[in-house]
C-alpha positions as CSV (number, residue, x, y, z in Angstrom):
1,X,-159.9,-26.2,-102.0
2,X,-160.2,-26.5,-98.2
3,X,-159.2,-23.8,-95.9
4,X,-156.3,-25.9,-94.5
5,X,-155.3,-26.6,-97.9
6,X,-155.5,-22.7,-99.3
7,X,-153.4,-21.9,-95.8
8,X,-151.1,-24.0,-97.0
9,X,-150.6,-23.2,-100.7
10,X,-150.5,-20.0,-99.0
11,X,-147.2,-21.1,-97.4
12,X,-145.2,-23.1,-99.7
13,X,-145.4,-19.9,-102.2
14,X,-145.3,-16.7,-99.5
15,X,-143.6,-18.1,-96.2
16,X,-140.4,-15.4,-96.8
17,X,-139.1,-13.4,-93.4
18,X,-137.2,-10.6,-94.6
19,X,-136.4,-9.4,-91.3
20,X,-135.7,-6.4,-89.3
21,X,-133.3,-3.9,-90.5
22,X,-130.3,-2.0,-89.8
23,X,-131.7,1.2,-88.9
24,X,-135.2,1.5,-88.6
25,X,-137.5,4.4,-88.6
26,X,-140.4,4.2,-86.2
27,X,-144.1,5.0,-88.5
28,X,-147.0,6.0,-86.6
29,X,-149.7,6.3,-89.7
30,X,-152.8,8.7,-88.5
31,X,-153.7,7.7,-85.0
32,X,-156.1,10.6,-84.5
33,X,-158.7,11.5,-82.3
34,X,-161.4,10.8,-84.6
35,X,-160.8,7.1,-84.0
36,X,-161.7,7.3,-80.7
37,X,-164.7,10.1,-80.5
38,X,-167.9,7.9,-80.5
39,X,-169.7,11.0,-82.2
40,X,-167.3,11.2,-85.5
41,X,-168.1,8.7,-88.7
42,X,-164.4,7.8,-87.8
43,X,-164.7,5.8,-84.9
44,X,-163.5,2.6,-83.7
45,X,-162.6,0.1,-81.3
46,X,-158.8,1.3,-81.4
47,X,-157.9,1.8,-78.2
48,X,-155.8,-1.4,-77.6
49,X,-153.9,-0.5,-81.1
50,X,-152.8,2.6,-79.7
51,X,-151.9,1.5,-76.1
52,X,-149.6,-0.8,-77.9
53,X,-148.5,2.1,-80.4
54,X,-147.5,4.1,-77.5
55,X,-145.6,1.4,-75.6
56,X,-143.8,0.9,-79.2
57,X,-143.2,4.7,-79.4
58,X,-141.4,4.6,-76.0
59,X,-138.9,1.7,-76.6
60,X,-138.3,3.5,-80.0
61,X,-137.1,6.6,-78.3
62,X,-135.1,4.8,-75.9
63,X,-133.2,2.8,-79.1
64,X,-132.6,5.8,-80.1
65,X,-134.5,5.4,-83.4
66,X,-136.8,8.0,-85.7
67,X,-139.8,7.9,-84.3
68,X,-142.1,9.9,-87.1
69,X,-145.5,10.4,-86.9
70,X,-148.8,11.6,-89.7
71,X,-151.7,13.3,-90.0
72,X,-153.9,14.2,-92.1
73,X,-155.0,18.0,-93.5
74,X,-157.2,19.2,-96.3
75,X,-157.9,22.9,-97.5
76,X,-161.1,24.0,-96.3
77,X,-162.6,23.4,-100.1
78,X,-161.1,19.7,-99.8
79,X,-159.9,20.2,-103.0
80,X,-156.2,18.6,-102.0
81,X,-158.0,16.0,-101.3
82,X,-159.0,14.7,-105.0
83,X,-160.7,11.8,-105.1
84,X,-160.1,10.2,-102.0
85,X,-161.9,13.0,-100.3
86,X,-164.5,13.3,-102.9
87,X,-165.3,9.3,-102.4
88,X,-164.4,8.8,-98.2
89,X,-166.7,11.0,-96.6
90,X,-165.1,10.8,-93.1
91,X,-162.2,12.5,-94.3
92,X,-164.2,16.6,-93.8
93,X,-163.3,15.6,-90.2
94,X,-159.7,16.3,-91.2
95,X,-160.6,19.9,-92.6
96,X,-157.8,21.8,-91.4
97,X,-158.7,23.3,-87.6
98,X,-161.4,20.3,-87.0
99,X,-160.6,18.8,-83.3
100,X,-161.0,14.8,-85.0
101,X,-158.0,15.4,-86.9
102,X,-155.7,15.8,-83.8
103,X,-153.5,13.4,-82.7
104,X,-155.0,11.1,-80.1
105,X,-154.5,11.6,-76.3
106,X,-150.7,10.3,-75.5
107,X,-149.4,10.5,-79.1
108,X,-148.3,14.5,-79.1
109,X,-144.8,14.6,-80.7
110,X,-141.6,15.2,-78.8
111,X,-139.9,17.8,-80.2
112,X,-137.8,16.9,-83.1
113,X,-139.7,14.6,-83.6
114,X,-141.1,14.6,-87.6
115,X,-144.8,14.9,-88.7
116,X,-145.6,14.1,-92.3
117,X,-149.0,16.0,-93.4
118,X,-150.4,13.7,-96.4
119,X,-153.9,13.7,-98.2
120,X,-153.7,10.5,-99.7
121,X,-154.1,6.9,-98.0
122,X,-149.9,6.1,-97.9
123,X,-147.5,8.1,-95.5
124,X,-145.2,7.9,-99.4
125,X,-147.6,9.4,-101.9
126,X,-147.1,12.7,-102.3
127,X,-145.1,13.6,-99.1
128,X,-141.3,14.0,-98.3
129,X,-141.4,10.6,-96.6
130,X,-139.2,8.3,-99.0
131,X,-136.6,10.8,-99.4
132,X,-136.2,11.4,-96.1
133,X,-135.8,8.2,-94.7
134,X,-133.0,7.5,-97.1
135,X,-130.9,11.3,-96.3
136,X,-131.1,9.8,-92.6
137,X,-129.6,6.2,-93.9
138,X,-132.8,4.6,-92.8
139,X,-133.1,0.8,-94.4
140,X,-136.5,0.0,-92.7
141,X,-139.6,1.1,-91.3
142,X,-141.9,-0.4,-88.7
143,X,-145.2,0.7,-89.0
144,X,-148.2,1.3,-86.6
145,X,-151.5,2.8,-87.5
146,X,-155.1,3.3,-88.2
147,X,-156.6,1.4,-90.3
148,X,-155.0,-1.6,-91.2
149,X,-157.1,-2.0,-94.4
150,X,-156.5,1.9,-95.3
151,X,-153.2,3.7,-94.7
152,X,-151.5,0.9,-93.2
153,X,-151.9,-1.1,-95.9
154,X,-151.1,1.5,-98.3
155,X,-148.1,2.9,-96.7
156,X,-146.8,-0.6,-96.9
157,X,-146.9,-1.1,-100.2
158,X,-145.2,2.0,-100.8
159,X,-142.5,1.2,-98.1
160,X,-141.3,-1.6,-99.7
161,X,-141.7,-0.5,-103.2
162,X,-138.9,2.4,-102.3
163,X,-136.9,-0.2,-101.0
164,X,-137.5,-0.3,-97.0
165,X,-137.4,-3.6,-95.1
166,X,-141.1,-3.1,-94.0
167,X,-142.3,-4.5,-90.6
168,X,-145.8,-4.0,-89.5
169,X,-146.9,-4.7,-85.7
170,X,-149.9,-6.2,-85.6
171,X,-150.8,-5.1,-82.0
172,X,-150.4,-1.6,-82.7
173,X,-152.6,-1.5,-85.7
174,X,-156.6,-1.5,-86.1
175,X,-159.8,-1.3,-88.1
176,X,-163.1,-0.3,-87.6
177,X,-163.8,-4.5,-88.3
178,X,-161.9,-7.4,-87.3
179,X,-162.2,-9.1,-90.9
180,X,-160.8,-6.3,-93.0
181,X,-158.3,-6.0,-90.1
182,X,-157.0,-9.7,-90.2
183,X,-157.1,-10.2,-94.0
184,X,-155.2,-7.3,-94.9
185,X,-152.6,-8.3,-92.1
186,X,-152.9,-11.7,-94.1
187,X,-152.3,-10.1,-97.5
188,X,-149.3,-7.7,-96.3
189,X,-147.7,-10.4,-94.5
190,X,-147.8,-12.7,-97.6
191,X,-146.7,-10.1,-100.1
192,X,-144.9,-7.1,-98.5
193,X,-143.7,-7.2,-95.6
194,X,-142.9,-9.0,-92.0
195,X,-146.5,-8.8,-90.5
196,X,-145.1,-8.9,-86.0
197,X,-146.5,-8.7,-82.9
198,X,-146.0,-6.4,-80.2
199,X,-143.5,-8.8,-78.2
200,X,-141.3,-9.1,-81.4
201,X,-141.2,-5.7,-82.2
202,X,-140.2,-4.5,-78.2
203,X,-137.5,-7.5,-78.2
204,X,-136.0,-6.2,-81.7
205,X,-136.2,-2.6,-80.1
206,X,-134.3,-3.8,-76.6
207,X,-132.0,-5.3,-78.7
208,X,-130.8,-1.7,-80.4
209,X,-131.1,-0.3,-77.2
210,X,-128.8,-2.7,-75.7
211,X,-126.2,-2.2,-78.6
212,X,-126.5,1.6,-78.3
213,X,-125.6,1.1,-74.5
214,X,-122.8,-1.1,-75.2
215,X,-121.4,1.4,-77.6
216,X,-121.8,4.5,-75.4
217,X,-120.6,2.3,-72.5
């Protein structure tokens, strides 16, 4: 089979929008400063992921939506960290106390503003995420982060299996490689969720922030 004719077998069986939501929650998935130290094991060539992240973040507080952001934090012994720190090596830079696992430059939390602390690759497992999202009344996430083929990915899969109208800004996310980047964006937009650019997601935040205006007005 050809490439144009895999592309489109790709389309007659997974070309599905399921749109933005109602009320969205803004996910910023582990932009910390190990990314973007060229001495750390993490680093990539982020830094036009995150500009876009932060230019997401701001139109998100201006709508008025959840903007919630996560990190990552094992025990000194690593031991919370099971298998995924015993196989990803990179992860003892997110030892608790270790500088790499800060949040990058820009991307310190307002205050009351939430940070979920997870040890696993999706923002879901094992964390307070899901349940929170649906006390607030939140029906769908749009999600940002580092790396698209790692906890991006994974946190998407989660999203929509709890039920969240999953968007995922292409812009605003990156890998350490542009293939694993772009076929994961690929697979997610196929299977589990909307897979938007930057200029999509800022017109679909205007939008709330224009019907927010109207209503206060």
């Amino acid at each position: 089979m050809s490439e144009d004719d895999l592309l489109e077998n790709y389309r007659r069986a997974y070309n599905v929008k399921v749109g933005f939501g109602q009320r969205p929650a803004l996910i910023l998935i582990d932009f910390c400063q190990g990314y973007f130290d060229p001495g750390c094991d993490l680093y990539s060539d982020v830094e036009d992921a995150l500009s876009s992240a932060l230019r997401i973040r701001d139109a998100a507080r201006l709508a008025k939506i959840p903007v919630i952001l996560t990190n990552i934090s094992y025990h000194p012994s690593g031991i919370n960290g099971g298998r995924f720190f015993e196989k990803a090596a990179p992860l003892r830079y997110f030892i608790e106390g270790n500088p790499m696992a800060a949040f990058a430059r820009g991307l310190e939390p307002e205050e009351g503003e939430l940070v979920i602390t997870k040890q696993y690759p999706s923002a879901f497992f094992g964390t307070s995420l899901a349940s929170t999202l649906t006390a607030m009344g939140i029906d769908s996430v749009l999600l940002t982060g580092l790396t698209t083929s790692g906890c991006v990915r994974a946190s998407c899969v989660d999203a929509m299996s709890h039920g969240f109208r999953t968007a995922v800004v292409a812009d605003a996310c990156g890998d350490r490689h542009e293939a694993p980047h772009q076929a994961n964006l690929f697979d997610m937009n196929a299977k589990y969720a909307d897979v938007v650019s930057e200029e999509e997601a800022m017109d679909f935040l205007q939008r709330l922030q224009n019907k927010h205006a109207a209503q206060d007005g």
